[in-house]
Phi, psi and omega in degrees: 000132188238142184324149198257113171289127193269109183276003168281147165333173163267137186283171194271003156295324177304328179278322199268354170291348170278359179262325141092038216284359195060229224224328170311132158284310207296317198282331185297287187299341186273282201316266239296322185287314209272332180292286219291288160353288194290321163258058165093322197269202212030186193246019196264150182256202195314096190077085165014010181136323182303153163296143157313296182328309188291315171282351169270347186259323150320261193323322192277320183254038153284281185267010171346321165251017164297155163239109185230100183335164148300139188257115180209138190136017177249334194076191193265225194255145178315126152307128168111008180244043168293326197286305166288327169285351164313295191288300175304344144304327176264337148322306156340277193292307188282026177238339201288165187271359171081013188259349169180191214272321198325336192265035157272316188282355182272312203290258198003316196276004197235318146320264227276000165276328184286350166269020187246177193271357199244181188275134231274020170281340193276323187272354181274315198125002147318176166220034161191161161289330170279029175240297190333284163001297186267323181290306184328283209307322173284332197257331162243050216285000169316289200274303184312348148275350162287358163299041207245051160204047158040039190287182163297139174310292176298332156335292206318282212308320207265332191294313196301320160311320178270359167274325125004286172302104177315117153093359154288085189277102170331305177278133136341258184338148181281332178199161196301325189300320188256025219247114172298348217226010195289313209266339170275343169255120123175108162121175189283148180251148195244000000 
C-alpha cells in the first residue's frame, strides 16, 4: 500500500520552528508572518506584499540558513486600493525611526496587512496584538506614541490619514468619548 501525500499546508509551528528566529524580536515576528503565510492564513499576497529582491534580502538577513520556498500563489494585492496603500504606506514611512532600511520592508508588510478585512495583526500573520505592537514600537516608535489610548492599529492608521485630511473624519461621533463603537476602536483585542 503506498503513502498518501497530503496536499494540506505545514502547520504554522512547523514552519517557524524551521525558521529558527533566535533572540531578534524582529526576525521573532517575521517568522510568525512568514509561518502564519506558508500555512495558509492573513492575506498578504505573493512575497508577502514585498518586491522579490526585498523579500529575499528580508530572508537572508532574518533566516539566513533557511530554505524557504518563494511565497507565491495568492496573487497580488486587491485591485483598485493603490491609492489607500499609497497612503498607509507613507504614513508609515513618515514615521519611521531611521535605524536602518529593514523598516521600509516591515512598513510594506504592515501596508499590505492593513488591506485585509480582520483586525490587522491576524491579516499581517502575527499571533498576537503584542508582536504588531512591538514591530511599530522599534521601527515606528513616533506614531506608536500617538496611540496612546490603544485605539486598534488599522483605525489607529485610517483616524490618522483622516485627521491628516482637512474637514475629514473618521467617526460618526464628535469625539471618541461619546462614540457608540468605542469598545470596538479602543482596548484589547481578542
Amino acid at each position: 500500500m503506498s503513502a498518501v501525500l497530503s496536499t494540506e499546508p505545514p502547520s504554522r509551528e512547523a514552519v517557524y520552528a524551521s525558521l529558527d528566529p533566535g533572540t531578534d524580536p524582529d526576525a521573532h515576528a517575521l517568522a510568525q508572518i512568514h509561518a502564519t503565510w506558508y500555512s495558509g492564513g492573513g492575506v498578504l499576497p505573493d512575497w508577502l506584499g514585498l518586491s522579490p529582491d526585498s523579500w529575499q534580502q528580508l530572508r537572508a538577513d532574518c533566516f539566513p540558513g533557511a530554505r524557504l520556498p518563494d511565497p507565491v500563489g495568492r496573487g497580488l494585492l486587491e485591485a483598485g486600493r493603490d491609492d489607500e496603500f499609497a497612503d498607509v504606506e507613507r504614513l508609515l514611512l513618515a514615521h519611521r525611526a531611521g535605524l536602518s532600511e529593514r523598516e521600509v520592508a516591515v512598513a510594506r508588510l504592515i501596508t499590505a496587512g492593513s488591506m485585509g478585512y480582520n483586525h490587522l495583526w491576524e491579516d499581517l500573520g502575527v499571533w498576537s496584538r503584542a508582536e504588531l505592537s512591538g514591530l511599530i514600537q522599534r521601527h515606528f516608535p513616533a506614531l506608536a506614541a500617538r496611540n496612546d489610548r490603544d485605539m486598534k492599529w488599522k483605525k489607529f492608521f485610517y483616524r490618522q490619514l483622516c485627521l491628516a485630511e482637512e474637514g475629514a473624519f473618521v467617526c460618526r461621533a464628535p469625539s471618541c468619548g461619546v462614540c457608540p463603537d468605542y469598545a470596538d476602536c479602543f482596548g484589547p483585542e481578542v
